[in-house]
C-alpha positions as CSV (number, residue, x, y, z in Angstrom):
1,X,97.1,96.5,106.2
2,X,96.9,95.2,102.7
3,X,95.8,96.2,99.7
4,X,93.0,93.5,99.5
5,X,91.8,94.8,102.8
6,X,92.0,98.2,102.4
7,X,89.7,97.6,99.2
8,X,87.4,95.5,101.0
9,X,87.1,97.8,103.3
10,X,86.1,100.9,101.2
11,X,89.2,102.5,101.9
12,X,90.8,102.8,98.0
13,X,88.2,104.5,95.6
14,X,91.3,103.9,92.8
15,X,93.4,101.4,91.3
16,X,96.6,101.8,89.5
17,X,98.5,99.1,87.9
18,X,101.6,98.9,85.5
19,X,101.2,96.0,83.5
20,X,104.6,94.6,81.7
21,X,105.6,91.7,80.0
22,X,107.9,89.8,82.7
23,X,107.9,86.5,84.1
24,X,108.2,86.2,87.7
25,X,108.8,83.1,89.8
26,X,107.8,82.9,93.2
27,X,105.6,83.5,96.1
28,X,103.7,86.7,96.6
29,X,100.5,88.3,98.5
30,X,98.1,88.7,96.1
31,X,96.1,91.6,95.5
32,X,93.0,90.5,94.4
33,X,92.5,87.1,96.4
34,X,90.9,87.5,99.1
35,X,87.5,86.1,100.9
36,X,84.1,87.6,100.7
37,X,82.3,90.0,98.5
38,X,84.0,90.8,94.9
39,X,85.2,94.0,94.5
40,X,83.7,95.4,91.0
41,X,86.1,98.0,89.8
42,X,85.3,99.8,86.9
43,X,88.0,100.8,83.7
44,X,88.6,104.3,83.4
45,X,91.7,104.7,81.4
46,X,94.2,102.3,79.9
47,X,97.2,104.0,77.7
48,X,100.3,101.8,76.8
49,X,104.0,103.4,77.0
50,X,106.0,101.1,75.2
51,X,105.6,97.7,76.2
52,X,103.8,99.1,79.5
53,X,100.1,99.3,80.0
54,X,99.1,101.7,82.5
55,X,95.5,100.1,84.1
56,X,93.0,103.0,86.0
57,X,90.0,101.3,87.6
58,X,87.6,103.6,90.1
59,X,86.3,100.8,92.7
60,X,82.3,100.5,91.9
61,X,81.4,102.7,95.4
62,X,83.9,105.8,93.9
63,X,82.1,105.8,90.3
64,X,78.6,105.5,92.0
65,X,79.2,108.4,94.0
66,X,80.3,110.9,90.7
């Protein structure tokens, strides 16, 4: 199962991601493309480590149910 449909299907109350600065070339799955309702995921944290931003989203269900 992937991401994108373990989101849509209410299974992932949080989202990390590790930003950086790189190019990349090529072909990927992507994690947020996907048919259907949006997911709405809400910013808890974001500290930077060097050139790395570290992203903390709760998916709108988790933060609802706090």
């Amino acid at each position: 199962m992937t991401p994108a449909k373990c989101l849509g299907a209410g299974l992932i109350d949080e989202v990390l991601l590790h930003v950086a600065p790189v190019l990349l070339f090529g072909e990927g799955i992507r994690l947020f493309d996907r048919p259907g309702a949006p997911i709405e995921l809400e910013p808890t944290t974001a500290p930077r480590s060097g050139k790395v931003t570290n992203l903390r989203f709760s998916t709108r269900t988790a933060s609802q149910g706090r």
